[in-house]
Biopython code that builds the backbone (N, CA, C, O; Angstrom):
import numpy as np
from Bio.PDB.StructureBuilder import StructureBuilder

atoms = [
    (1, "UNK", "N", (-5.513, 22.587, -3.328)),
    (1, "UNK", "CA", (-4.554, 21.527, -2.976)),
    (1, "UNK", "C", (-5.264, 20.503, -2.091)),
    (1, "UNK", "O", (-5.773, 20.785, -1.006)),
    (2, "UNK", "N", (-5.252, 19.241, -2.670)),
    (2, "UNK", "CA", (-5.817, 18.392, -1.642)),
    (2, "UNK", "C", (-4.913, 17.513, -0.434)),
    (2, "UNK", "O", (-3.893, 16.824, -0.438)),
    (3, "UNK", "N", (-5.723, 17.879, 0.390)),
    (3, "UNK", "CA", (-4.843, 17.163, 1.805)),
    (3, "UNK", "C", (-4.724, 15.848, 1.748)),
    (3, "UNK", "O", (-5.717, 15.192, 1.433)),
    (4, "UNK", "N", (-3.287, 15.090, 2.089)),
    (4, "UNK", "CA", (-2.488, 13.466, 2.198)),
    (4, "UNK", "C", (-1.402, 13.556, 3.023)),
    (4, "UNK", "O", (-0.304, 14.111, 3.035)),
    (5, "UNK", "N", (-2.161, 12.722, 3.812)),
    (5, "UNK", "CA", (-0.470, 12.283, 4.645)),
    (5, "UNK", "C", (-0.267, 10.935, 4.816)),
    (5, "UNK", "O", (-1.215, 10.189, 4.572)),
    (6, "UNK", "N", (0.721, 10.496, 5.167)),
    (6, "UNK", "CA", (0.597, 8.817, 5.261)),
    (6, "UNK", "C", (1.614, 8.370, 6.861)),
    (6, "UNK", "O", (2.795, 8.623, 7.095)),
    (7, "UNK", "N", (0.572, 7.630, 7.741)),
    (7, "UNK", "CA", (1.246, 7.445, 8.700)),
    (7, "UNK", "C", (1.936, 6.064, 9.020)),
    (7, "UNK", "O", (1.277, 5.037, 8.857)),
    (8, "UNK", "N", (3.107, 6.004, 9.424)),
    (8, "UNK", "CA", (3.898, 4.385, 9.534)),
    (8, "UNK", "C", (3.855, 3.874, 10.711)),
    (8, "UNK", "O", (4.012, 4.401, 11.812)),
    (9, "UNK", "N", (3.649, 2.894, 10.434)),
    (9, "UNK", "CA", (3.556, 2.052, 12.046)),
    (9, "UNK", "C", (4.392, 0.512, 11.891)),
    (9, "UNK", "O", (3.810, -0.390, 11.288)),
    (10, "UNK", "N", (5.545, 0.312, 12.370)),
    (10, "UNK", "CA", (5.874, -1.069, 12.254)),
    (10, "UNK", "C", (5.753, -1.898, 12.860)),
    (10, "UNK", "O", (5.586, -1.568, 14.034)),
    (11, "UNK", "N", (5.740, -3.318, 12.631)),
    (11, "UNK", "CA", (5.021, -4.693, 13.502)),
    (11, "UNK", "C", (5.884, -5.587, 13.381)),
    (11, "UNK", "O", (5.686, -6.432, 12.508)),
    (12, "UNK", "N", (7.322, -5.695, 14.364)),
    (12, "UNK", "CA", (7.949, -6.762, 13.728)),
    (12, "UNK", "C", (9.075, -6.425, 12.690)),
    (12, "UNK", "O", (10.055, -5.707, 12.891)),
    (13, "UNK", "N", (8.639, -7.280, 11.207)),
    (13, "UNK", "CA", (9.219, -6.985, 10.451)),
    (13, "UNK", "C", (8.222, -6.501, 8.849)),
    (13, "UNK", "O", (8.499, -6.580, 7.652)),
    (14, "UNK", "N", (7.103, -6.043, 9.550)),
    (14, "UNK", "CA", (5.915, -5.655, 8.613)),
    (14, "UNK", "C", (5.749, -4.271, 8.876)),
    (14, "UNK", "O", (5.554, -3.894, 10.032)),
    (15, "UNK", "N", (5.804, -3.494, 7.950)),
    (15, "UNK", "CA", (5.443, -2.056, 8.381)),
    (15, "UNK", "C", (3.837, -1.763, 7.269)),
    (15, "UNK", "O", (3.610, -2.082, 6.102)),
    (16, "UNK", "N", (3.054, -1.085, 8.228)),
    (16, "UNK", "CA", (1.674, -0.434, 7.644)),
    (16, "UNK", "C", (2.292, 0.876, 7.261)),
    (16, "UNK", "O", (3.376, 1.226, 7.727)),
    (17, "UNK", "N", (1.622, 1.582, 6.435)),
    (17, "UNK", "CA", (1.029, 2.652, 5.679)),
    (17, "UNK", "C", (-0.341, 2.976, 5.459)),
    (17, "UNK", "O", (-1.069, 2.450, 4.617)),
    (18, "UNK", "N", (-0.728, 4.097, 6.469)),
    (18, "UNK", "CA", (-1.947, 4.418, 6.857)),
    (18, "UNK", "C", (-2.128, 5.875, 5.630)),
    (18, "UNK", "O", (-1.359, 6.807, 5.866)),
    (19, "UNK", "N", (-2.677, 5.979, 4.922)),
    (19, "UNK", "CA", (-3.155, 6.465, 4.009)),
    (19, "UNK", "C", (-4.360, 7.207, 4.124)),
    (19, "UNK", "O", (-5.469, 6.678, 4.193)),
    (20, "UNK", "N", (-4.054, 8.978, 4.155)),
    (20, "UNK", "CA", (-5.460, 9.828, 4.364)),
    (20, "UNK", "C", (-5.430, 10.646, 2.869)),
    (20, "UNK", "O", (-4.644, 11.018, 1.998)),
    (21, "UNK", "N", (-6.685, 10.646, 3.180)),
    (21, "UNK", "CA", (-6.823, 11.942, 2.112)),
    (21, "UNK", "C", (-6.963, 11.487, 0.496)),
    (21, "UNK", "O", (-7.396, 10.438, 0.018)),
    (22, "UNK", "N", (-6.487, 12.548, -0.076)),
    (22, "UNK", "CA", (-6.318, 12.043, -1.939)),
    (22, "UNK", "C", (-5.108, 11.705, -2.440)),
    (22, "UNK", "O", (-4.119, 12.212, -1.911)),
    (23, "UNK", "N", (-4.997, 11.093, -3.185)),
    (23, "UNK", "CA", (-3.341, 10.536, -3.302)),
    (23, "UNK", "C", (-3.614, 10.312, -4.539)),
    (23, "UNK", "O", (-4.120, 9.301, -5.026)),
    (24, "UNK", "N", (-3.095, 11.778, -5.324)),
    (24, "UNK", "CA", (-2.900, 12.319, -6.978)),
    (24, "UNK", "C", (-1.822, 12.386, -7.267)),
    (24, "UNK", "O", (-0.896, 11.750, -6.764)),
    (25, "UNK", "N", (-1.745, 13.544, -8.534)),
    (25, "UNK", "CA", (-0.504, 13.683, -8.534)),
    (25, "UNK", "C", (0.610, 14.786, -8.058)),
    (25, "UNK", "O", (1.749, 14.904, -8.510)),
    (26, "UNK", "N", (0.050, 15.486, -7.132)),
    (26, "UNK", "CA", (0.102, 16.165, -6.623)),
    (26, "UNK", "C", (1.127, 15.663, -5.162)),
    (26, "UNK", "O", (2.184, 16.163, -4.777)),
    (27, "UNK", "N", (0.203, 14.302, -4.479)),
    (27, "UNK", "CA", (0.446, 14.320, -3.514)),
    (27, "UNK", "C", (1.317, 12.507, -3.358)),
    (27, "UNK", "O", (1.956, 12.082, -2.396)),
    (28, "UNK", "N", (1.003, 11.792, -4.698)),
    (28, "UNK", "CA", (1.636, 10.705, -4.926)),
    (28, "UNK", "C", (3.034, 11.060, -4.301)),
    (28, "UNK", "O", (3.239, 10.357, -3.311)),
    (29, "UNK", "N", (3.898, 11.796, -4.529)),
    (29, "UNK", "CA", (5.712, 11.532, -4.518)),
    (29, "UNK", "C", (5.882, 11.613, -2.833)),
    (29, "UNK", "O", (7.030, 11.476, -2.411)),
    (30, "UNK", "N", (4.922, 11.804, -1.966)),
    (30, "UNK", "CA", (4.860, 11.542, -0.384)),
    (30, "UNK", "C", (4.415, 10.191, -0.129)),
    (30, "UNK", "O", (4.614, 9.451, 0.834)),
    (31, "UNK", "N", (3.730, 10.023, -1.265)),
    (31, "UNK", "CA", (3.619, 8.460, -0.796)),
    (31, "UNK", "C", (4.834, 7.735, -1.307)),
    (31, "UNK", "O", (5.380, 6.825, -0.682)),
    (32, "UNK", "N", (5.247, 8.212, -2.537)),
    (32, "UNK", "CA", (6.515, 7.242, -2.766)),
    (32, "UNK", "C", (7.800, 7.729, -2.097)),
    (32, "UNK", "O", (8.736, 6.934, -2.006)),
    (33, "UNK", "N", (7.876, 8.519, -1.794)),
    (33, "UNK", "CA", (8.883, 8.804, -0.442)),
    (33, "UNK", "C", (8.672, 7.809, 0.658)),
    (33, "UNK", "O", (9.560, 7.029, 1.002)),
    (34, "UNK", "N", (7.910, 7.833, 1.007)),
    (34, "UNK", "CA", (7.677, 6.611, 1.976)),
    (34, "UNK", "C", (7.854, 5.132, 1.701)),
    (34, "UNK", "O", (8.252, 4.304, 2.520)),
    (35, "UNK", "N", (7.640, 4.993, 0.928)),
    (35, "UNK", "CA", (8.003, 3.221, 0.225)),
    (35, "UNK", "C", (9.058, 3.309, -0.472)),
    (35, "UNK", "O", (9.365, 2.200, -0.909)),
    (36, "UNK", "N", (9.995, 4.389, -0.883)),
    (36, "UNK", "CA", (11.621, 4.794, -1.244)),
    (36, "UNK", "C", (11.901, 4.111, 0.421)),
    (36, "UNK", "O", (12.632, 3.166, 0.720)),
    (37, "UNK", "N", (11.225, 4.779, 1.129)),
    (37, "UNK", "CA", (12.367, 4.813, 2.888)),
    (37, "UNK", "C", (12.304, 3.612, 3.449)),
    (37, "UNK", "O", (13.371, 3.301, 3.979)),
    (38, "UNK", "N", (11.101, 2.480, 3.574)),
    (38, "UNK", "CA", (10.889, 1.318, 3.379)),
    (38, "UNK", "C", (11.553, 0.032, 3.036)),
    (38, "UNK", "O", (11.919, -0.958, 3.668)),
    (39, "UNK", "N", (11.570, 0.480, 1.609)),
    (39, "UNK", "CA", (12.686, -0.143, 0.722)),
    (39, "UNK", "C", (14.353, 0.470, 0.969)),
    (39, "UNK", "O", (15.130, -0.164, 0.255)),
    (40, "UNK", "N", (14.740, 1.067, 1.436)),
    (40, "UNK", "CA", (15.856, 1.535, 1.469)),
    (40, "UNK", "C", (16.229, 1.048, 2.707)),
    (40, "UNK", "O", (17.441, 0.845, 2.769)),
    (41, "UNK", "N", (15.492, 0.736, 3.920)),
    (41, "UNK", "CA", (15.609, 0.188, 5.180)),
    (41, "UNK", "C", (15.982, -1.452, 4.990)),
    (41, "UNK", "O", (16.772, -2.145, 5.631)),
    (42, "UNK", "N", (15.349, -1.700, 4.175)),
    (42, "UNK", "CA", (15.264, -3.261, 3.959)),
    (42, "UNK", "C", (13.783, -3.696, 4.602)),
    (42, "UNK", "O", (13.694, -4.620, 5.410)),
    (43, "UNK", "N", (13.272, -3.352, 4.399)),
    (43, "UNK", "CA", (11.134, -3.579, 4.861)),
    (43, "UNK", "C", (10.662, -3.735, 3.893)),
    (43, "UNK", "O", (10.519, -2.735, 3.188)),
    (44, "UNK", "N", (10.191, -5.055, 3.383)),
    (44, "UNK", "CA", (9.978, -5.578, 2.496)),
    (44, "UNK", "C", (8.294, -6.109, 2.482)),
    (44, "UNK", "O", (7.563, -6.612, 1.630)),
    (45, "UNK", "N", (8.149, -5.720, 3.836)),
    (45, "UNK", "CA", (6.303, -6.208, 4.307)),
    (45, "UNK", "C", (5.764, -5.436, 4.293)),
    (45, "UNK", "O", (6.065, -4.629, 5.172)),
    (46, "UNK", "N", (4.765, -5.087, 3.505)),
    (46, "UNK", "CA", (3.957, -3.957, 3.453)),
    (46, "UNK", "C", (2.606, -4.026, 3.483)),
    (46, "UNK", "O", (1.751, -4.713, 2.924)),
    (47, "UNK", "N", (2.622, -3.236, 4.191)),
    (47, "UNK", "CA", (0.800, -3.338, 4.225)),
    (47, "UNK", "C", (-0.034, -1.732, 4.021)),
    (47, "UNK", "O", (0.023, -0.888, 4.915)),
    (48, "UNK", "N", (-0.627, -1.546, 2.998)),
    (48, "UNK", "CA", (-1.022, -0.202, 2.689)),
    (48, "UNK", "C", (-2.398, -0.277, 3.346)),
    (48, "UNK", "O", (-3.057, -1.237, 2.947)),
    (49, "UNK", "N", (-2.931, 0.414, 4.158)),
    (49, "UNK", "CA", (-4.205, 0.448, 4.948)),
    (49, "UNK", "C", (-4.765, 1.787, 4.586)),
    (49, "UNK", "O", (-4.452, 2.920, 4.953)),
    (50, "UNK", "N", (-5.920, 1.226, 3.548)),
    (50, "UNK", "CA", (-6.498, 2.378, 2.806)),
    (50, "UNK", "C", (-7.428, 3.272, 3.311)),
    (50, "UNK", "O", (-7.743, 4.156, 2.514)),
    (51, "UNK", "N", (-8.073, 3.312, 4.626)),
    (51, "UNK", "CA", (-9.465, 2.869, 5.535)),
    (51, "UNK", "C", (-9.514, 4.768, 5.109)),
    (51, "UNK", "O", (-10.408, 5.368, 4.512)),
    (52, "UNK", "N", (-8.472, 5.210, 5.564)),
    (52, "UNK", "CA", (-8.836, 6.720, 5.045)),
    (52, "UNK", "C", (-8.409, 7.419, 3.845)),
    (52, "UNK", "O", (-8.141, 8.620, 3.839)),
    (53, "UNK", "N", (-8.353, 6.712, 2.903)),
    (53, "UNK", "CA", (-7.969, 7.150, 1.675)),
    (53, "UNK", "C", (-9.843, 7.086, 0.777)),
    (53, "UNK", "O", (-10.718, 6.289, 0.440)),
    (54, "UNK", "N", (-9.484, 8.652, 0.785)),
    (54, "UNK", "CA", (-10.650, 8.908, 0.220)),
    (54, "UNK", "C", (-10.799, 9.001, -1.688)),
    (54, "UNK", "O", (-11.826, 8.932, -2.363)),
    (55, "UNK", "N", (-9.716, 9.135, -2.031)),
    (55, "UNK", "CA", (-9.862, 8.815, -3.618)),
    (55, "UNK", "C", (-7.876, 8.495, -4.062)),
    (55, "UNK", "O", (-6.873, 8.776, -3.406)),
    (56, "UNK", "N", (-7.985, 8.014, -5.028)),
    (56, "UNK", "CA", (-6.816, 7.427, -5.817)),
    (56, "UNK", "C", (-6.719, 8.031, -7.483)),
    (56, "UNK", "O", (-7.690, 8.046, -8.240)),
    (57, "UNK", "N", (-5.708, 8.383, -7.749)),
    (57, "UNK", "CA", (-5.378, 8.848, -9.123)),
    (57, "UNK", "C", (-4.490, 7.749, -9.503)),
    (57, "UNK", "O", (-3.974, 7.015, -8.660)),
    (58, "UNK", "N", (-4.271, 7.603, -11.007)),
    (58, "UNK", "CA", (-3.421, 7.010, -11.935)),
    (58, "UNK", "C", (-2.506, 7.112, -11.518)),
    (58, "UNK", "O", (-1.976, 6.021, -11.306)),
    (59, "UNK", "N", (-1.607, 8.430, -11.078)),
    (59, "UNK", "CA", (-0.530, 8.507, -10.530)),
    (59, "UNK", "C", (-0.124, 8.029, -8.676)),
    (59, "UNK", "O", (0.971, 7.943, -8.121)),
    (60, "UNK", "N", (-1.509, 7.804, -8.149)),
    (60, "UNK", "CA", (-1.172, 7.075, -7.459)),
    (60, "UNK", "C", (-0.851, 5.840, -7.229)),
    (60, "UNK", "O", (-0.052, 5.448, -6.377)),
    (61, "UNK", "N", (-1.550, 5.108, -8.088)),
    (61, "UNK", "CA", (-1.332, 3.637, -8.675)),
    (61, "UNK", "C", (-0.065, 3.407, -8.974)),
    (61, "UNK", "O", (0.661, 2.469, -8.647)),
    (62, "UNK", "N", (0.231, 4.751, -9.907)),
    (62, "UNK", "CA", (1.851, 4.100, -10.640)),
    (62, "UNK", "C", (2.731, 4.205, -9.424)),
    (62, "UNK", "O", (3.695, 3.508, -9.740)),
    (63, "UNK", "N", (3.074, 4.915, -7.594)),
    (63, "UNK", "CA", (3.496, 5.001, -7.241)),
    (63, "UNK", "C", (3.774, 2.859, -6.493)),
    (63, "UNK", "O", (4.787, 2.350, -6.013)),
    (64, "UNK", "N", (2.588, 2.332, -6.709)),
    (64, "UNK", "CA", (2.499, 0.782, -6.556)),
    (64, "UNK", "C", (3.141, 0.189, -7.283)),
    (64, "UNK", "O", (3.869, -0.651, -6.754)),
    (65, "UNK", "N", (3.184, 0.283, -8.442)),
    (65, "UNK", "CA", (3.779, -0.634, -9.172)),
    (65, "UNK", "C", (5.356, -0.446, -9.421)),
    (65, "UNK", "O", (6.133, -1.331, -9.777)),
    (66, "UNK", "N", (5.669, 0.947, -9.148)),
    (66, "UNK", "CA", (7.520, 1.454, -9.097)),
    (66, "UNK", "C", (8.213, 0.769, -8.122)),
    (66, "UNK", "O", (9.432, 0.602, -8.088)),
    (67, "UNK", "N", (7.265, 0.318, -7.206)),
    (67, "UNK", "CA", (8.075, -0.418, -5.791)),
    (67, "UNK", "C", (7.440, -2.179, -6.171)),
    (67, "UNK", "O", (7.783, -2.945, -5.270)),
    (68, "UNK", "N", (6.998, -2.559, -6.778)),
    (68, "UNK", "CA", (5.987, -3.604, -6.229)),
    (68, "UNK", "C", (7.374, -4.671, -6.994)),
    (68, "UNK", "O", (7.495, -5.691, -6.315)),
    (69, "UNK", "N", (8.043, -4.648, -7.796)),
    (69, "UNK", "CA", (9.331, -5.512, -8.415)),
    (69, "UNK", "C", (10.456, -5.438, -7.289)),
    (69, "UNK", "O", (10.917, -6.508, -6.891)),
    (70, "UNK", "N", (10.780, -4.616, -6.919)),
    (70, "UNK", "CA", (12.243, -4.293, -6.122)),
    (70, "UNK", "C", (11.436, -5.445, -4.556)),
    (70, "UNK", "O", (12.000, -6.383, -3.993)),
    (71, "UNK", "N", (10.090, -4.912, -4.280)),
    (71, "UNK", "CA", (10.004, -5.479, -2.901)),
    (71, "UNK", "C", (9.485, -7.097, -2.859)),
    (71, "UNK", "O", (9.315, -7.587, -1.743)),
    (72, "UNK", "N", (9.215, -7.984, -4.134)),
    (72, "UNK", "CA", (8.819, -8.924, -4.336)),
    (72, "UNK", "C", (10.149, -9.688, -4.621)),
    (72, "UNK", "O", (10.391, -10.848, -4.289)),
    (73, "UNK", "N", (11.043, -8.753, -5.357)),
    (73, "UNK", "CA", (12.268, -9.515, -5.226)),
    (73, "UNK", "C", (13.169, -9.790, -4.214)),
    (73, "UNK", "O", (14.019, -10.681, -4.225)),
    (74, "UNK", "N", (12.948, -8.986, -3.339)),
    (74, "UNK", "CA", (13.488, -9.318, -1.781)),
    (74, "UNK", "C", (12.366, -9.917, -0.573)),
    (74, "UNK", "O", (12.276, -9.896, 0.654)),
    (75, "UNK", "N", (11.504, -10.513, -1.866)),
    (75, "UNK", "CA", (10.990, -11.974, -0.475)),
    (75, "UNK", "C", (9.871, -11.350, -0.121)),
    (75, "UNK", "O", (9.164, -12.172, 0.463)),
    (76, "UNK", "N", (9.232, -10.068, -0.195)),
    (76, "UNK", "CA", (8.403, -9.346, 0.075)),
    (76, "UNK", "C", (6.714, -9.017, -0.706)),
    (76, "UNK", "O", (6.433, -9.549, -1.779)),
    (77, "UNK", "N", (6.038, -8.382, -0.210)),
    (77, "UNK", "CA", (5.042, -8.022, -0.764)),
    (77, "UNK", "C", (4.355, -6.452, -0.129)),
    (77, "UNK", "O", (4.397, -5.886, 0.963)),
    (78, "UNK", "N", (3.654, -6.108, -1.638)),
    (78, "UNK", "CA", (2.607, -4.949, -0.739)),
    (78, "UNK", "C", (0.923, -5.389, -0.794)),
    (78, "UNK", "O", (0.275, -5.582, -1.823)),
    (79, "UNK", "N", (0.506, -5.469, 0.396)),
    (79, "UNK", "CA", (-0.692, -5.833, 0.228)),
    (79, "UNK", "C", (-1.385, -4.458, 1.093)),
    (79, "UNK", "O", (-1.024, -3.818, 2.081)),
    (80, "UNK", "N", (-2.737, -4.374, 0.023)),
    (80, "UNK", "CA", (-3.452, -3.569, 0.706)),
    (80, "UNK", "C", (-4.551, -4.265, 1.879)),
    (80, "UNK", "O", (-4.639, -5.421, 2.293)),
    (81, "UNK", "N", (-5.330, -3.023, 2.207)),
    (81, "UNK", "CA", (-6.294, -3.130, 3.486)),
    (81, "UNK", "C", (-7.232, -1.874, 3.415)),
    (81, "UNK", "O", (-6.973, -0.761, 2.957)),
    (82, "UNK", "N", (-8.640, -2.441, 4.113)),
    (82, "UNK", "CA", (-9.551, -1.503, 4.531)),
    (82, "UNK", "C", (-9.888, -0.565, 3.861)),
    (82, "UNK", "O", (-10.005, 0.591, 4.270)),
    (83, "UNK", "N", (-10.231, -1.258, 1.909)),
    (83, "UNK", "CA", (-10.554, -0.249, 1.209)),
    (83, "UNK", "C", (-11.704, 0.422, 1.056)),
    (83, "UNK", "O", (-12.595, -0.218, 1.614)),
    (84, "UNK", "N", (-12.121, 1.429, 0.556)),
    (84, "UNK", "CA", (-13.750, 1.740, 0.484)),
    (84, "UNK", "C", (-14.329, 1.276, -0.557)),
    (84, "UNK", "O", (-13.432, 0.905, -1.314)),
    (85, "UNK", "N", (-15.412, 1.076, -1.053)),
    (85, "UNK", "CA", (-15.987, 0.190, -2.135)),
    (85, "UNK", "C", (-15.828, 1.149, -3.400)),
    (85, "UNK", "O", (-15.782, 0.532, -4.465)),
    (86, "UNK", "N", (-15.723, 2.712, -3.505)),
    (86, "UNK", "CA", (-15.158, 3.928, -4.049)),
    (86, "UNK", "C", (-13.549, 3.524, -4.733)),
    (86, "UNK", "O", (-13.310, 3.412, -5.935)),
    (87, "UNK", "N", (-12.637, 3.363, -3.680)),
    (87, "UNK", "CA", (-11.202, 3.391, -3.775)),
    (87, "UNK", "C", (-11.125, 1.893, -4.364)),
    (87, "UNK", "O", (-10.246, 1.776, -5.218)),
    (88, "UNK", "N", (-11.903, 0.649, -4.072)),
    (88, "UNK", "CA", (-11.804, -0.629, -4.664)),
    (88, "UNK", "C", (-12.178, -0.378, -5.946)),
    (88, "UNK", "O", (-11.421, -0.792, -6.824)),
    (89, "UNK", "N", (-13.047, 0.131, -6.226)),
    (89, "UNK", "CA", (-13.497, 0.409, -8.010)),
    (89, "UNK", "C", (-12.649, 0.656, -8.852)),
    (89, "UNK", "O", (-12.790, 0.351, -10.036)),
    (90, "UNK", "N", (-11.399, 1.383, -8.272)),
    (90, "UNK", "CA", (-10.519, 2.396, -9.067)),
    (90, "UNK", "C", (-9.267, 1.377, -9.529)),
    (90, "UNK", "O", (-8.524, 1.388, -10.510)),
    (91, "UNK", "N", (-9.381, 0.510, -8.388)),
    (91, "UNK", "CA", (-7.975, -0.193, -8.210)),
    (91, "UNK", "C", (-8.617, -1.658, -9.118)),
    (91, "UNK", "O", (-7.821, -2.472, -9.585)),
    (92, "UNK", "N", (-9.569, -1.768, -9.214)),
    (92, "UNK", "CA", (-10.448, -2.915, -9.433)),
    (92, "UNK", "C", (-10.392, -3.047, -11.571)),
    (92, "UNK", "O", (-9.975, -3.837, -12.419)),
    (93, "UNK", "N", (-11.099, -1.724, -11.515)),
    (93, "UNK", "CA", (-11.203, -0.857, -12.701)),
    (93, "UNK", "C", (-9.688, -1.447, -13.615)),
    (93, "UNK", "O", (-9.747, -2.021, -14.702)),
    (94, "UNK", "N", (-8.037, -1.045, -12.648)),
    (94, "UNK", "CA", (-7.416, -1.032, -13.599)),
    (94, "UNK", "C", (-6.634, -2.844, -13.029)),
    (94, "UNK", "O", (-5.421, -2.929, -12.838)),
    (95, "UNK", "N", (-7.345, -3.783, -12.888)),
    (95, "UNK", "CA", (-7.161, -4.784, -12.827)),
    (95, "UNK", "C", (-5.653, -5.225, -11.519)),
    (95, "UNK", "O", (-4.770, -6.080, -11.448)),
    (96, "UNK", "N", (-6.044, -4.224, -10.828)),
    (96, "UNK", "CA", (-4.978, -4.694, -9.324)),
    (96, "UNK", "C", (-5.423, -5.552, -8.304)),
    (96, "UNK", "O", (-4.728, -5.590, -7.288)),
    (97, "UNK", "N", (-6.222, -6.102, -8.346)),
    (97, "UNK", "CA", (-6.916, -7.322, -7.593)),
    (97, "UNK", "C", (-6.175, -9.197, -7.754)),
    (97, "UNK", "O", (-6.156, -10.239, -7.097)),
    (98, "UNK", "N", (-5.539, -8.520, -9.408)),
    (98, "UNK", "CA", (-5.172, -9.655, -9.384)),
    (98, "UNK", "C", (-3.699, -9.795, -9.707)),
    (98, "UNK", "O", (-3.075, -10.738, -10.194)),
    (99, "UNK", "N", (-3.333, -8.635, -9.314)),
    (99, "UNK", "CA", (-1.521, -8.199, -8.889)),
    (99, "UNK", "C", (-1.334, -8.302, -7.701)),
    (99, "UNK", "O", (-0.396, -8.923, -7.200)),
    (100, "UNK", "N", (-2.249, -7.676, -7.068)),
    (100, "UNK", "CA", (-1.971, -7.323, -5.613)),
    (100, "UNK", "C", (-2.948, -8.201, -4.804)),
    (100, "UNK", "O", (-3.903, -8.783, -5.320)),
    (101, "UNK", "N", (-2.572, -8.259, -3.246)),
    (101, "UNK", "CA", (-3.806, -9.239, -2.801)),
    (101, "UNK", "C", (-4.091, -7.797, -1.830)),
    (101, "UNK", "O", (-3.305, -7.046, -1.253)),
    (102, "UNK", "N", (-5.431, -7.802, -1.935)),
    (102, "UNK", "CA", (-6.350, -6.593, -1.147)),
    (102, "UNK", "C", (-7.655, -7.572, -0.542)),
    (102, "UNK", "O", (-8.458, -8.351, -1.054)),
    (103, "UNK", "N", (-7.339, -6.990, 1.043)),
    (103, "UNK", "CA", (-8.341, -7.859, 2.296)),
    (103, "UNK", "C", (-8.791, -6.916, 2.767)),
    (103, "UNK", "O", (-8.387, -5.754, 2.738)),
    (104, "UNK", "N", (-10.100, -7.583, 3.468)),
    (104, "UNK", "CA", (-11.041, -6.483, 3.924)),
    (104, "UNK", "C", (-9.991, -5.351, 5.696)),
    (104, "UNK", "O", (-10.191, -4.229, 6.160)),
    (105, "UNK", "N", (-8.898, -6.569, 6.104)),
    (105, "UNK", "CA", (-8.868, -5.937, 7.056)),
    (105, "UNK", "C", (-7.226, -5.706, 7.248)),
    (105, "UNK", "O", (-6.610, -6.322, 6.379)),
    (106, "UNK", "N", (-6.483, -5.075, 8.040)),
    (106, "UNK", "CA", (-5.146, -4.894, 8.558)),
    (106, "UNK", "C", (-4.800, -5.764, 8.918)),
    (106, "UNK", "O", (-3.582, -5.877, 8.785)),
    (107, "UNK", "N", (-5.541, -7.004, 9.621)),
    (107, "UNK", "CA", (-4.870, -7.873, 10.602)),
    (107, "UNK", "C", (-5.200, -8.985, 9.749)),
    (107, "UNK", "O", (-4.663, -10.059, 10.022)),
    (108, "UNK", "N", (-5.954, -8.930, 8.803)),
    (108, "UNK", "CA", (-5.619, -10.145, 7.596)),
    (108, "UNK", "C", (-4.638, -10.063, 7.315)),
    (108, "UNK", "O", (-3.929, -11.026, 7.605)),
    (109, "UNK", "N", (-4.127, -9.137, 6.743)),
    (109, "UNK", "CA", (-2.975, -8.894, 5.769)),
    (109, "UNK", "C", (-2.042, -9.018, 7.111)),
    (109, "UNK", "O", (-1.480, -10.093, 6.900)),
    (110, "UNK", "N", (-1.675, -8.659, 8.052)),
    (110, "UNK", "CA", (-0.806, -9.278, 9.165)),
    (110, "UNK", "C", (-0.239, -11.122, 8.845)),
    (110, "UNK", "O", (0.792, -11.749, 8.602)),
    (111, "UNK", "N", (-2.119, -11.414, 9.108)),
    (111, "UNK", "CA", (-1.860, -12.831, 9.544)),
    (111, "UNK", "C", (-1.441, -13.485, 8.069)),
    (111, "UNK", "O", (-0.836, -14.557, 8.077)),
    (112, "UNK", "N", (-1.709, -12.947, 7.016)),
    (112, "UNK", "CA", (-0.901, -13.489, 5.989)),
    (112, "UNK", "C", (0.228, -13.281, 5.348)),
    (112, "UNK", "O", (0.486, -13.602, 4.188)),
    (113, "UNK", "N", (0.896, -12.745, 6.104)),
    (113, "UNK", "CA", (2.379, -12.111, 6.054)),
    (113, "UNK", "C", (2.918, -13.126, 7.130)),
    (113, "UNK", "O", (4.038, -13.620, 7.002)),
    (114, "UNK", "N", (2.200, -13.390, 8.062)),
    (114, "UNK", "CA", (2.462, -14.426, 9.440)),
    (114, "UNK", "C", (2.939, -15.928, 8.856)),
    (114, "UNK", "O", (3.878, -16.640, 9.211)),
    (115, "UNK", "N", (1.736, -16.162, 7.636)),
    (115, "UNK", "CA", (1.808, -17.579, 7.058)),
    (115, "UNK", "C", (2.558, -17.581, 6.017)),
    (115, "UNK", "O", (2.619, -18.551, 5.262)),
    (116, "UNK", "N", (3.141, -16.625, 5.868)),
    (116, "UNK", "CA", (3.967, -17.437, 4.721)),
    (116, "UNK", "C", (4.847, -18.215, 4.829)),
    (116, "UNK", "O", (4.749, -19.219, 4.124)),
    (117, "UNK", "N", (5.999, -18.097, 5.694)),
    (117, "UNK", "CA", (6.744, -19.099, 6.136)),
    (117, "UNK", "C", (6.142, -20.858, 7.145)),
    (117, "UNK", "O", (6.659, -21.906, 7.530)),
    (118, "UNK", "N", (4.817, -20.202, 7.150)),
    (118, "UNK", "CA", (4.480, -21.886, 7.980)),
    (118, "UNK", "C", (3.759, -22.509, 7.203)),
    (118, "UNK", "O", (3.381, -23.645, 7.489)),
]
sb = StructureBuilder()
sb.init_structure("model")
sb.init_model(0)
sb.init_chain("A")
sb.init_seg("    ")
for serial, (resi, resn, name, xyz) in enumerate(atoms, 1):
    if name == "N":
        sb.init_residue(resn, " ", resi, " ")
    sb.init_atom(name, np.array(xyz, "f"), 0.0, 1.0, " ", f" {name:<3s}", serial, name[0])
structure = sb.get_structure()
């Protein structure tokens, strides 16, 4: 069994998702529990901070794209952060670079959650 947990931290009206471990299929439905609770709050800013996510499955991906309609339609976005050049390949591979906007850092993806309204 591979070890994942995902830790939340909110900023405002932006909440991170700190992401450890492997996130298969195994351990995907903890991550989408978490962006179910998100979305169910009305938190529509997301920021997935990959820095310890050591590998990604298909089924973790699909847990992105089940939320990525519901939270774009309420004004929102998920942007990632702090991927490894490993975990960018994967996401890269199945053409999410140009769905999603992925920055090298947390506080990018802050400050461009900052600008959208100015």
């Amino acid at each position: 069994m591979s070890e994942f947990s995902v830790h939340r931290k909110d900023m405002d009206e932006i909440s991170v998702l700190n992401l450890d471990g492997y996130l298969d299929a195994h351990t995907a439905p903890s991550f989408e529990e978490s962006l179910k609770q998100l979305v169910d709050e009305g938190r529509f800013k997301i920021i997935v901070n990959c820095d310890k996510l050591a590998y990604i499955s298909s089924a973790g991906l699909g847990v992105f794209m089940g939320y990525i309609e519901d939270v774009r339609a309420n004004n929102g976005d998920i942007k990632m952060s702090n991927m490894s050049e490993k975990v960018f390949k994967i996401f890269d591979l199945l053409g999410f670079p140009s769905l999603y906007e992925i920055v090298d850092e947390e506080g990018e993806a802050v400050d461009k959650f900052s600008n959208i309204n100015s």
